[in-house]
KEKE-3310 file (N, C-alpha, C; in steps of 0.2 Angstrom, whole numbers, plus 5000, padded with zeros to 4 digits):
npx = (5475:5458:5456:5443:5442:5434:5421:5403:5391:5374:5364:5348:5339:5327:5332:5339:5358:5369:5378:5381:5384:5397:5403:5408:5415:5426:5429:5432:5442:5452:5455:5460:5453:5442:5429:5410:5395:5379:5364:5347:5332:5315:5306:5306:5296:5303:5302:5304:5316:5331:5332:5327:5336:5346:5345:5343:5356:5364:5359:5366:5380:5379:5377:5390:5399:5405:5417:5426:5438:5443:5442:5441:5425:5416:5401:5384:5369:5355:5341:5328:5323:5328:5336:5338:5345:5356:5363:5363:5375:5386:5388:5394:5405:5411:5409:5415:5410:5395:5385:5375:5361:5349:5333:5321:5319:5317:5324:5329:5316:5302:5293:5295:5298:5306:5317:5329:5329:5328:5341:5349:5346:5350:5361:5377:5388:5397:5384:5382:5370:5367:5363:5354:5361:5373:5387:5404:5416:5417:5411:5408:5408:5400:5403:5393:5398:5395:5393:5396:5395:5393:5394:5404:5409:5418:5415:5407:5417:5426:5415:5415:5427:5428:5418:5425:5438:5433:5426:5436:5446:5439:5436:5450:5453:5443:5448:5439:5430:5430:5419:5417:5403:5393:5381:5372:5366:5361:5362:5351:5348:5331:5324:5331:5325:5309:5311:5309:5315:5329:5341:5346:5357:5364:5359:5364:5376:5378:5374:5385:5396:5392:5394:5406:5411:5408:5414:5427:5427:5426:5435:5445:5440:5446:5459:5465:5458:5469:5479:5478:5478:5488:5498:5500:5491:5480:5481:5481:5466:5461:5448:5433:5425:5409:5396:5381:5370:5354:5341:5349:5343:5334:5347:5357:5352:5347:5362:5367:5359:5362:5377:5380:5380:5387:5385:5383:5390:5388:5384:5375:5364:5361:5343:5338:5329:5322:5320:5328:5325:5337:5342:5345:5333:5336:5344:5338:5326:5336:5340:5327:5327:5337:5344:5353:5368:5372:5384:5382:5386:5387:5386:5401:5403:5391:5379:5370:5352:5349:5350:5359:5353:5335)
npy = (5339:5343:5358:5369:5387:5399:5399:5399:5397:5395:5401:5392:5393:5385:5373:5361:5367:5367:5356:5356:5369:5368:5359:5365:5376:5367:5362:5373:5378:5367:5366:5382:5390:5405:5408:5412:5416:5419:5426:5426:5434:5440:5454:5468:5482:5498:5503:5494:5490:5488:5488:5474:5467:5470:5462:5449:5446:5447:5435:5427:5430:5425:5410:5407:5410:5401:5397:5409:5408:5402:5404:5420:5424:5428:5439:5442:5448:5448:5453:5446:5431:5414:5407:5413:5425:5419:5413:5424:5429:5421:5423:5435:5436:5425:5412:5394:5385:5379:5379:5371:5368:5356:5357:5352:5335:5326:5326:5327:5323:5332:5346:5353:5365:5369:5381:5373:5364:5374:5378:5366:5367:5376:5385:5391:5384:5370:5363:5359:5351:5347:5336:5333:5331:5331:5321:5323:5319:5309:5293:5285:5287:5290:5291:5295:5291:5295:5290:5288:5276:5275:5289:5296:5311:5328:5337:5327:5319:5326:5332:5321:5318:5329:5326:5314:5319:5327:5320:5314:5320:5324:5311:5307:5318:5315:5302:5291:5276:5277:5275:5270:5273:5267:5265:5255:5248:5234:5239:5237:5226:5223:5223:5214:5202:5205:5202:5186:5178:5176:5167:5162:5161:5170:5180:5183:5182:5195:5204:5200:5205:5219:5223:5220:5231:5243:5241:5242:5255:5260:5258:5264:5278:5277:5275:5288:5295:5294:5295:5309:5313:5305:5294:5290:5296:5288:5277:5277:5282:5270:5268:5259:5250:5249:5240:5242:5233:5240:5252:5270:5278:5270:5262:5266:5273:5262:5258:5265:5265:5252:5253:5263:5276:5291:5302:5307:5311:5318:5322:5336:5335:5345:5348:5349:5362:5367:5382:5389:5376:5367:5353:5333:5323:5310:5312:5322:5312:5305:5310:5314:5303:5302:5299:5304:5315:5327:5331:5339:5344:5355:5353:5357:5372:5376:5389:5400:5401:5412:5429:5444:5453:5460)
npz = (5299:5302:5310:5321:5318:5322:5331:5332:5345:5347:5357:5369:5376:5381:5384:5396:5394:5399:5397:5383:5380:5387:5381:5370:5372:5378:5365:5357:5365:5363:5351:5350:5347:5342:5350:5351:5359:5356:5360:5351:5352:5351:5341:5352:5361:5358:5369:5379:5373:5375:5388:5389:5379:5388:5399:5394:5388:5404:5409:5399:5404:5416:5410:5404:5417:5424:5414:5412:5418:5409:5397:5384:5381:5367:5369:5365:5359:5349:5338:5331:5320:5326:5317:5308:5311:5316:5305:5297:5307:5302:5290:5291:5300:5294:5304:5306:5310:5319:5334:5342:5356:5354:5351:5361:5371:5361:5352:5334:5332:5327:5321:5304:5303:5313:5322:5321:5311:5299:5300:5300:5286:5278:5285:5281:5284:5295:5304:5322:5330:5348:5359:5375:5389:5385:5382:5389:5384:5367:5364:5354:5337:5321:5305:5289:5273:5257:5237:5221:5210:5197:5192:5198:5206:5210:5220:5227:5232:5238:5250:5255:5260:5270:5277:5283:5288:5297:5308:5310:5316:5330:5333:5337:5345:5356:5361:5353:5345:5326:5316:5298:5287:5273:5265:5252:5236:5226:5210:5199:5206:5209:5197:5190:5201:5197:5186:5185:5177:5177:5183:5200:5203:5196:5199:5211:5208:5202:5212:5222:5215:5216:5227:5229:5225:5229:5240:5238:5235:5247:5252:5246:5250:5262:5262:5255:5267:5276:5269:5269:5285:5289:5290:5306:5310:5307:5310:5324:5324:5318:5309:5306:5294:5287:5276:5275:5268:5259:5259:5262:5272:5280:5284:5290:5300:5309:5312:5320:5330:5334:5338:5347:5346:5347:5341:5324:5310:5296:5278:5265:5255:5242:5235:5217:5208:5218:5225:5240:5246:5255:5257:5256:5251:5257:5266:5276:5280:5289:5296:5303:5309:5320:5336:5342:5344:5330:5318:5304:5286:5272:5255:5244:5238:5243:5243:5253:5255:5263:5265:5270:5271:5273)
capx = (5469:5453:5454:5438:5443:5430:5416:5398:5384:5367:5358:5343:5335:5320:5332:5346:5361:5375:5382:5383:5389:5403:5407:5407:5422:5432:5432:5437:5449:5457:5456:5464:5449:5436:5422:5406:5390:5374:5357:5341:5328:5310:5308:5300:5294:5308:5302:5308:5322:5338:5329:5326:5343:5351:5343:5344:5365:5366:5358:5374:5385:5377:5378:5398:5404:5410:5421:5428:5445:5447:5446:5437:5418:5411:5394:5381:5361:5355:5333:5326:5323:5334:5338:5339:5350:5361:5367:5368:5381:5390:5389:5396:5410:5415:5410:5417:5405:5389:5386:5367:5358:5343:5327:5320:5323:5318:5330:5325:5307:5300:5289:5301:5298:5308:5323:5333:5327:5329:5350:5354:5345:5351:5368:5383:5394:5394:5381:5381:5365:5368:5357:5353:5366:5378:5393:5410:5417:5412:5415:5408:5407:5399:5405:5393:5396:5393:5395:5389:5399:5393:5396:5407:5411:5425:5412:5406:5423:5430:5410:5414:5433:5426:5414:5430:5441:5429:5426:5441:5450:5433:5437:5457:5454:5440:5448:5434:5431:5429:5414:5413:5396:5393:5373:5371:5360:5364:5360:5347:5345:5324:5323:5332:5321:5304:5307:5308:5319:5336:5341:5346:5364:5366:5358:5367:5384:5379:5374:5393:5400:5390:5396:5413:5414:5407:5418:5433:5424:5426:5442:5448:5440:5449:5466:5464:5459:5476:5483:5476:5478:5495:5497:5502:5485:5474:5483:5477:5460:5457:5442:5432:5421:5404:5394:5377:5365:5349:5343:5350:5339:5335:5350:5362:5347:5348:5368:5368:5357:5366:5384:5374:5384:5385:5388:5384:5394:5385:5382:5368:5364:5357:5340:5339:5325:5318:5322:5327:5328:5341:5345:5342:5326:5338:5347:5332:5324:5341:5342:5323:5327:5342:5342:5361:5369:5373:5388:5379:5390:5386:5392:5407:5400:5385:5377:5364:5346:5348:5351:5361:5347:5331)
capy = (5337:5348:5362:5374:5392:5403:5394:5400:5396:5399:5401:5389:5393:5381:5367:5362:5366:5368:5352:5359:5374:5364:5354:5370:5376:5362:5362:5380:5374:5361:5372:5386:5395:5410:5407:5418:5414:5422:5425:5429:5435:5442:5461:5472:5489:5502:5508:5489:5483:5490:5483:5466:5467:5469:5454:5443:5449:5447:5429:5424:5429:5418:5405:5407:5411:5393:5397:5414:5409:5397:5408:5423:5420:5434:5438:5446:5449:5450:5452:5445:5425:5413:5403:5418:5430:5413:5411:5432:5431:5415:5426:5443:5436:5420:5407:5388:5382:5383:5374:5373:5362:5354:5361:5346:5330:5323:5330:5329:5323:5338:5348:5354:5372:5374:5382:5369:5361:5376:5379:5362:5366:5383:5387:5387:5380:5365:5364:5352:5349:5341:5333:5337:5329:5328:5317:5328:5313:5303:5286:5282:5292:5287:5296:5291:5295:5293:5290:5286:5271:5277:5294:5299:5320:5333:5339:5324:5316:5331:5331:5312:5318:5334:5322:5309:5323:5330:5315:5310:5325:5322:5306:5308:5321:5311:5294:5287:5274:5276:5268:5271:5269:5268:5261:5251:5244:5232:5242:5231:5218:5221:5223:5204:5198:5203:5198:5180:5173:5176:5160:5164:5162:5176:5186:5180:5185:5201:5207:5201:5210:5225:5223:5222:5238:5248:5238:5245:5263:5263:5258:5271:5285:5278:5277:5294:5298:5291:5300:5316:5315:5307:5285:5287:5297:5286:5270:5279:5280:5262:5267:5252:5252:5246:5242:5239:5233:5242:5262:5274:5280:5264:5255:5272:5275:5254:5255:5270:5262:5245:5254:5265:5281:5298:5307:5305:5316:5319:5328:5336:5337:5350:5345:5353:5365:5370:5387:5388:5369:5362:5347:5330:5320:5304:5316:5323:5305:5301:5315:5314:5299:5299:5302:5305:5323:5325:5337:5341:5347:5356:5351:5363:5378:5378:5396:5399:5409:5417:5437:5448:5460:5457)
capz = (5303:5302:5315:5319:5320:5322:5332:5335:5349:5350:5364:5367:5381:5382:5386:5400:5388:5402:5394:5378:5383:5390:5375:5364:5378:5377:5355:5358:5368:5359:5341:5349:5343:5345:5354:5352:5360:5354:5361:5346:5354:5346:5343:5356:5358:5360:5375:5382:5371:5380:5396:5388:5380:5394:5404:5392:5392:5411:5407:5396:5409:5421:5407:5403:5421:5425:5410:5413:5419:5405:5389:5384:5376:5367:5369:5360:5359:5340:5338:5324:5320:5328:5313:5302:5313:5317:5298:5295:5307:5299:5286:5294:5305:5294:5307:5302:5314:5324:5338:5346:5359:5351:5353:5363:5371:5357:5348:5328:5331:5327:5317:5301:5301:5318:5321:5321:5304:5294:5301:5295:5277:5277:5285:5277:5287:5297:5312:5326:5337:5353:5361:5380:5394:5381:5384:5387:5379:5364:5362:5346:5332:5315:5298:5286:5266:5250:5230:5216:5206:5190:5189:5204:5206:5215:5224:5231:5234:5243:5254:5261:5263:5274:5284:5287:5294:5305:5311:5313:5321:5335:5336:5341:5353:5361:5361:5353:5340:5322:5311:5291:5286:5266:5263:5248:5236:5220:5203:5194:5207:5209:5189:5191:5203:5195:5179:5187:5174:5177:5188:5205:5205:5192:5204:5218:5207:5202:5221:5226:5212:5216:5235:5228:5220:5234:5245:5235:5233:5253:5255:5242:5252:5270:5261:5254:5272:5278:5266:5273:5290:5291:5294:5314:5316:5305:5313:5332:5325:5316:5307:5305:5290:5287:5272:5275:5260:5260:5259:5269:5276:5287:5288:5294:5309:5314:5312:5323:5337:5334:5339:5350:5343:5349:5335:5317:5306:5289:5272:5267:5247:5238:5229:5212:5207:5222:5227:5247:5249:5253:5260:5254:5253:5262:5274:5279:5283:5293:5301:5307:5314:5324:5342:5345:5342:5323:5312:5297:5283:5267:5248:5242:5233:5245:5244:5258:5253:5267:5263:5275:5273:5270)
cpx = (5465:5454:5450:5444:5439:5423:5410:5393:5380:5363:5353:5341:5331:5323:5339:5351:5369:5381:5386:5386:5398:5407:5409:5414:5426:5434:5434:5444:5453:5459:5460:5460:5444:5431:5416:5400:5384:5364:5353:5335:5322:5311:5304:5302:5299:5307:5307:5315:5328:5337:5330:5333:5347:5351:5344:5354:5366:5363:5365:5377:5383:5378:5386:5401:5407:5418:5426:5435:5447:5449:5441:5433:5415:5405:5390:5372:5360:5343:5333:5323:5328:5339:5341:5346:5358:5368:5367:5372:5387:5393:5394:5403:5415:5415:5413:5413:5401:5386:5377:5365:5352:5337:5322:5321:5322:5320:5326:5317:5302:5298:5296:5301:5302:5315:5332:5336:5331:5339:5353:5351:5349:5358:5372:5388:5391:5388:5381:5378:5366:5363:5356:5357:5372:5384:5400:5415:5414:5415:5415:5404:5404:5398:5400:5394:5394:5394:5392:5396:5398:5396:5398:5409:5414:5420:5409:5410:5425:5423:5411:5422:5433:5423:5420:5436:5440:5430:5430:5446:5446:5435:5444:5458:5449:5442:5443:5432:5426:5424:5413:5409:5396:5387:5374:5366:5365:5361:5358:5342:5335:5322:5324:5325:5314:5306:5307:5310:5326:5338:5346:5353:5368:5365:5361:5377:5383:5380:5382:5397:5400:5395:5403:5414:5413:5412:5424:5431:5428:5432:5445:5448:5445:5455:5467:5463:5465:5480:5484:5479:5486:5493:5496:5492:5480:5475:5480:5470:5456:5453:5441:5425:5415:5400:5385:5372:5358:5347:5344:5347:5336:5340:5357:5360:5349:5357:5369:5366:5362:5374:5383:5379:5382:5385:5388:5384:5393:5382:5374:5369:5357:5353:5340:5331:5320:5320:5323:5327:5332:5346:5339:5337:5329:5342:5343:5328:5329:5339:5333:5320:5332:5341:5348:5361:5371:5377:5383:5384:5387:5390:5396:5401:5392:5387:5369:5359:5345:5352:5353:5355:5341:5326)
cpy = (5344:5351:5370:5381:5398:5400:5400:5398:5399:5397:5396:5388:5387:5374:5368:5360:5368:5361:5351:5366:5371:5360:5361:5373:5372:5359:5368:5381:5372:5362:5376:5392:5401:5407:5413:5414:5422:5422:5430:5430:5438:5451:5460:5479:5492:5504:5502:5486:5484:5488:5475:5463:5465:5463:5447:5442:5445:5439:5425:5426:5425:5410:5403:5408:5405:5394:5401:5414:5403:5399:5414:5422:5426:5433:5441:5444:5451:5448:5450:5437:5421:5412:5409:5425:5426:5415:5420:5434:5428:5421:5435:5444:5427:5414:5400:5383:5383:5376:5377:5366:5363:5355:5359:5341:5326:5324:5331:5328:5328:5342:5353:5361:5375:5377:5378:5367:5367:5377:5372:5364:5371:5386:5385:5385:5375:5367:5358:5354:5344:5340:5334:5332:5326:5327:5322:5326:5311:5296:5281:5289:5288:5293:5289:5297:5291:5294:5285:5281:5273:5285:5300:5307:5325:5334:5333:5320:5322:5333:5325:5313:5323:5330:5319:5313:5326:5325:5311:5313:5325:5318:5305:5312:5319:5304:5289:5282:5278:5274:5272:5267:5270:5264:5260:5248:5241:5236:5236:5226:5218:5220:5216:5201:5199:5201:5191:5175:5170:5169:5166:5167:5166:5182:5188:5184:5193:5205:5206:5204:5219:5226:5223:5227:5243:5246:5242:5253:5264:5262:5264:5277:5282:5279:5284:5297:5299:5296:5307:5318:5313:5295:5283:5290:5292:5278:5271:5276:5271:5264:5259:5254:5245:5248:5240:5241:5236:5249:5263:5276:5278:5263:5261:5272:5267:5254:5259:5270:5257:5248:5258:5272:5289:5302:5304:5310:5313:5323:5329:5338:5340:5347:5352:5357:5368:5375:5386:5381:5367:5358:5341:5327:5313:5307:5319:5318:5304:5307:5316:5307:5296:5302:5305:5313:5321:5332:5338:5347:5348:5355:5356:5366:5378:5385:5397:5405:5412:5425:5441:5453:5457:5463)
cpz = (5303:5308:5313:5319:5324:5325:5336:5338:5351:5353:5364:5373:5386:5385:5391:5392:5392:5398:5388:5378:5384:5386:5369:5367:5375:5369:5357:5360:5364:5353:5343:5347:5346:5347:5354:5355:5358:5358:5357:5350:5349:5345:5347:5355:5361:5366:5382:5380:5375:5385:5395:5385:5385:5401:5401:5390:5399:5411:5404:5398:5412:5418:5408:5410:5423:5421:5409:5413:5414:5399:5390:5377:5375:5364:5365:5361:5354:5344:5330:5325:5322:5321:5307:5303:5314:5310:5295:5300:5306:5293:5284:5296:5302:5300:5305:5306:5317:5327:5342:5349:5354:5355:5359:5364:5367:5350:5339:5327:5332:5321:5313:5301:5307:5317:5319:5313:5298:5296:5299:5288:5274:5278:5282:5277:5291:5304:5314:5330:5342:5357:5370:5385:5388:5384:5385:5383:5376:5366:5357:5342:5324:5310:5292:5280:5263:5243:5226:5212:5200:5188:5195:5202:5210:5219:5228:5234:5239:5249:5260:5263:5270:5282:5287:5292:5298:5309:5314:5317:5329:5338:5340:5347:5361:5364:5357:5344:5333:5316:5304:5290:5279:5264:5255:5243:5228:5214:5200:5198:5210:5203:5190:5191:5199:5189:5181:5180:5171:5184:5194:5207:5201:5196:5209:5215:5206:5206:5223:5222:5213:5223:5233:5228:5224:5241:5244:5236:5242:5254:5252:5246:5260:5268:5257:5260:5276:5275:5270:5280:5294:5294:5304:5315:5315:5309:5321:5332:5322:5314:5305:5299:5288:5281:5272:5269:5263:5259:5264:5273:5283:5289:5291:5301:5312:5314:5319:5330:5338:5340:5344:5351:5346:5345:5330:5315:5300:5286:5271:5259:5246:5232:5223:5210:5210:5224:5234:5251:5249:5258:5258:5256:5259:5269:5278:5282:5287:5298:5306:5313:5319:5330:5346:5340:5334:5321:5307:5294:5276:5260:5248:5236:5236:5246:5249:5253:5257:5267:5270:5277:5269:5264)
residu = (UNK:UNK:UNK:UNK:UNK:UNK:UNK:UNK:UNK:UNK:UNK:UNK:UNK:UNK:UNK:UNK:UNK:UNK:UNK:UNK:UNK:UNK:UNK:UNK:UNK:UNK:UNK:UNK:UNK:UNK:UNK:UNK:UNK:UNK:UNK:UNK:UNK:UNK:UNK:UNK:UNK:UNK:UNK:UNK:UNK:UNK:UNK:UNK:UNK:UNK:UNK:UNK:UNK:UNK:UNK:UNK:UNK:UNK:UNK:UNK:UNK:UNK:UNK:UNK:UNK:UNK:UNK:UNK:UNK:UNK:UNK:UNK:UNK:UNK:UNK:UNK:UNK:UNK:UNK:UNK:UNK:UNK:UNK:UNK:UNK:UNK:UNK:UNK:UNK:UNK:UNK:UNK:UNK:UNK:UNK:UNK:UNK:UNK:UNK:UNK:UNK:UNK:UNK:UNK:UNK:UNK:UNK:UNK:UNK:UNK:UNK:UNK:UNK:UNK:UNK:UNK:UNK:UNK:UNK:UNK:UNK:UNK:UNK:UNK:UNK:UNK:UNK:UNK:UNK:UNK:UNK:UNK:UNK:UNK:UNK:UNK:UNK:UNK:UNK:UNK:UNK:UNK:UNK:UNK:UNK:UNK:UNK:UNK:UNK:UNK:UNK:UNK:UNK:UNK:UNK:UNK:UNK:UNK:UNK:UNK:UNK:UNK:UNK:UNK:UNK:UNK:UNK:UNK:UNK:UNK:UNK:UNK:UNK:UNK:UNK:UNK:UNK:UNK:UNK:UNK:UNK:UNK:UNK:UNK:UNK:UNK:UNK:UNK:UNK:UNK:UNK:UNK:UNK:UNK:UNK:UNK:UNK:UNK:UNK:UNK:UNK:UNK:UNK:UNK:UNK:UNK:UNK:UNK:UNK:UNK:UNK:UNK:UNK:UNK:UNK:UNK:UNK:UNK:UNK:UNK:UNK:UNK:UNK:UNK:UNK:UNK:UNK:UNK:UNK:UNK:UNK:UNK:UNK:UNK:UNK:UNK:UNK:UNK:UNK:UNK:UNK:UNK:UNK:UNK:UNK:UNK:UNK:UNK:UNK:UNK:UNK:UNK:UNK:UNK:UNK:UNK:UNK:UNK:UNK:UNK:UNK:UNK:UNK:UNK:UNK:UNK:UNK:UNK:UNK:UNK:UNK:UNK:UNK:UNK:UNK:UNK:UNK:UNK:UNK:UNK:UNK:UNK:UNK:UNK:UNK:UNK:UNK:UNK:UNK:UNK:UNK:UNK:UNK:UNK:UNK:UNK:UNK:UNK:UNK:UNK:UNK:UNK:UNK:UNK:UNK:UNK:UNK:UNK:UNK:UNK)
# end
């Protein structure tokens, strides 16, 4: 079962984040794991910074004292950008997680060039934004993947095995259920429809042969998850798996309302040829419209463009 090690949170002043705080504790807790919390602040002038340093310090002990006799939380004060200091100390100190309340209550709706935006494109471990009175409990959890029926890949199998074990080590320590989500579409079936001379019930076999085959694709990966995590744990969580026809990019956000999910746990793919971008054009549309907290996890042999030094 996945367990974090190394976990880091970043400060996020602008919003109530004591819930999230609180939930970043009790994963630390339950991992057995480091805990660091961080606050990025802008530069100032030398004559101020050790002053302003030192207030925004005595600020994150006021945060963590609740906490105090429960683990020890190291702190720290970094200047720079938030997003950019965030992931140079992923980079420093080996984080395997980064943990941040969302910028506002309306969590990803929001102009893409915020902090937020660029730490899921950019870091390179997983991040999870939560969202503001976050639940200390979940109770639904939604793991969506993905693959390609024609020309499946190591990297992309072991991306939707990463997502199933987060989510699934989440869900056993929250009690909470399970939902594979795997969006769909039939290869051909618009070509069919317009040429408007293939008779209907041709079309009608094809669509169920196609639905078959992703039917099987999803089973594969939940029995490959069993595999992984052991039958007593996968049999606790019963995932239950959904295949909904249509693009992701819709029918992930209406499954996600429908279930009314707290947590969607999803990869992020790397588009090709654009230097610095990267996350995909459909995960980017999901993620701009879900309103519940979200994992975001990068492909294997993601390398971030973000530079220790600039």
């Amino acid at each position: 079962m996945k367990q974090f090690q190394n976990i880091l949170y970043v400060n996020e002043e602008t919003v109530d984040q004591s819930s999230a705080v609180e939930r970043a504790v009790s994963l630390a807790e339950n991992n057995q794991a480091k805990l660091t919390i961080i606050d990025v602040i802008p530069p100032v002038n030398d004559d101020y910074q050790m002053e302003t340093m030192n207030s925004h310090m005595q600020a994150l002990e006021v945060l963590i004292e609740p906490y105090q006799n429960r683990m020890k939380i190291q702190l720290d004060v970094l200047m720079g950008k938030v997003f950019l200091e965030a992931i140079r100390s992923v980079l420093l100190n080996s984080y395997d997680l980064v943990i941040k309340a969302a910028e506002n209550p309306d969590f990803m709706k929001r102009v893409f060039g915020s902090d937020d935006m660029h730490l899921l494109r950019k870091c390179p471990c997983p991040i999870w934004l939560m969202r503001q009175l976050e639940k200390s409990n979940y109770d639904c959890i939604l793991a969506a993947v993905d693959f390609n029926l024609l020309d499946p890949t190591a990297s992309e199998q072991a991306l939707n095995l990463e997502i199933l074990e987060l989510a699934s080590s989440l869900a056993l320590s929250d009690f909470a259920s399970l939902h594979m989500v795997h969006a769909w579409e039939a290869m051909a079936e618009r070509v069919m429809l317009a040429r408007g001379d293939i008779p209907n019930n041709t079309i009608a076999t094809h669509v169920a042969n196609q639905y078959s085959l992703h039917q099987k694709g999803l089973y594969r990966l939940g029995e490959t998850l069993r595999e992984g995590i052991g039958t007593d744990a996968y049999d606790i969580i019963s995932p239950r798996s959904h295949l909904p026809k249509g693009p992701a990019k819709k029918v992930i956000v209406t499954l996600a309302e429908q279930l009314q999910a707290d947590l969607v746990v999803m990869g992020t793919v790397a588009r090709t040829g654009i230097s610095g971008l990267i996350i995909g054009n459909t995960a980017e549309a999901i993620l701009g419209q879900l309103s519940c907290s979200v994992l975001a996890i990068k492909p294997p042999g993601f390398k971030t463009p973000v530079k220790l030094t600039e």
